[in-house]
GUKEBA-756789 format. One record per residue (C-alpha): x, y, z; residue in one letter. Coordinates in Angstrom, 2 decimals, always signed. Each point is the difference from the previous one (the first is absolute). Layout:
<nodes>
px,py,pz,type
X,Y,Z,A
...
</nodes>
This chain:
<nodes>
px,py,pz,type
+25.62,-110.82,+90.41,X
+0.05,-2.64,+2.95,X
-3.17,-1.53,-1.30,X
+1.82,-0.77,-3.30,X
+2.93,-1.42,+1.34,X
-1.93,-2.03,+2.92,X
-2.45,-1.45,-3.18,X
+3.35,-0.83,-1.94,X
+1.86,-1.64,+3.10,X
-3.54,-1.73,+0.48,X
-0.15,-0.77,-3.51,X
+3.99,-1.80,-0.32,X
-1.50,-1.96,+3.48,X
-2.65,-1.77,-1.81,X
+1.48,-0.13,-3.18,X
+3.48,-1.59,+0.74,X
-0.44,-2.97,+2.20,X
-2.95,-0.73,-2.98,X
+2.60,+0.60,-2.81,X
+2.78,-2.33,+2.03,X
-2.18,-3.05,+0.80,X
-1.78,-0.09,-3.08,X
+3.60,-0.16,-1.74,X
+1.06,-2.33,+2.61,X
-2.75,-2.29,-1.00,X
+0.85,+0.22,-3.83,X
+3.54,-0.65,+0.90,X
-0.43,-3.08,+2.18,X
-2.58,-1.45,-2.80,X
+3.40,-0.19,-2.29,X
+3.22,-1.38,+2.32,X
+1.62,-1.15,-3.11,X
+0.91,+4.08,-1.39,X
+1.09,+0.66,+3.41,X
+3.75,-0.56,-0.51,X
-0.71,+1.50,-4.25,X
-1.28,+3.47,+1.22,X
+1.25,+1.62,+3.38,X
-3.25,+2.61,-0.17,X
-1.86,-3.75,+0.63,X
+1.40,-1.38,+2.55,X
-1.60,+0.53,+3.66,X
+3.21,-1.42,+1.84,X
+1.48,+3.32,-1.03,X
-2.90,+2.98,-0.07,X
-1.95,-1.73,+2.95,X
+2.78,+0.94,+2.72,X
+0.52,+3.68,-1.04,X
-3.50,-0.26,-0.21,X
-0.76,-0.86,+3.46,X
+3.16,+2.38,+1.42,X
-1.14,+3.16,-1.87,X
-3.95,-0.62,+1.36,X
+1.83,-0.83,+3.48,X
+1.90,+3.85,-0.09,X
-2.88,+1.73,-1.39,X
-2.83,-1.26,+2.42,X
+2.92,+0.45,+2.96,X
+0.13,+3.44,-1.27,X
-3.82,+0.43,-0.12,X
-0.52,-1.27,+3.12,X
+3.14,+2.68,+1.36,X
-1.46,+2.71,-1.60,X
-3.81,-0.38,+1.37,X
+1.98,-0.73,+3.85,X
+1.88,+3.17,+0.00,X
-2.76,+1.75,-1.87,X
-2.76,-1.20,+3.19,X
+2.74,+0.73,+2.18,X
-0.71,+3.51,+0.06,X
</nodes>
């Protein structure tokens, strides 16, 4: 059952920064829906964006410490 879950943690590290710049790069082709549609508009997904990748590779990089640790 840890194989699974280390293919599908590997899997939503691949996939997600993929999935955020390529809709990055659609948004920023359109600035003029950005203030029309809040789901468009990078001034307000990018920062959460970069916070919750900021926690979870902090946690990562927590979680392999402690685990080399002993």
């Amino acid at each position: 059952m840890r194989g699974f879950y280390a293919i599908v943690g590997l899997a939503f590290v691949v996939v997600a920064p993929v999935r955020l710049a390529w809709c990055a790069w659609r948004d920023f082709q359109h600035p003029e829906r950005w203030g029309q549609d809040v789901t468009r508009d990078p001034r307000i997904y990018l920062p959460l964006a970069a916070t919750a990748a900021t926690v979870y590779l902090w946690a990562l990089w927590r979680k392999f410490r402690t685990r080399t640790r002993t």
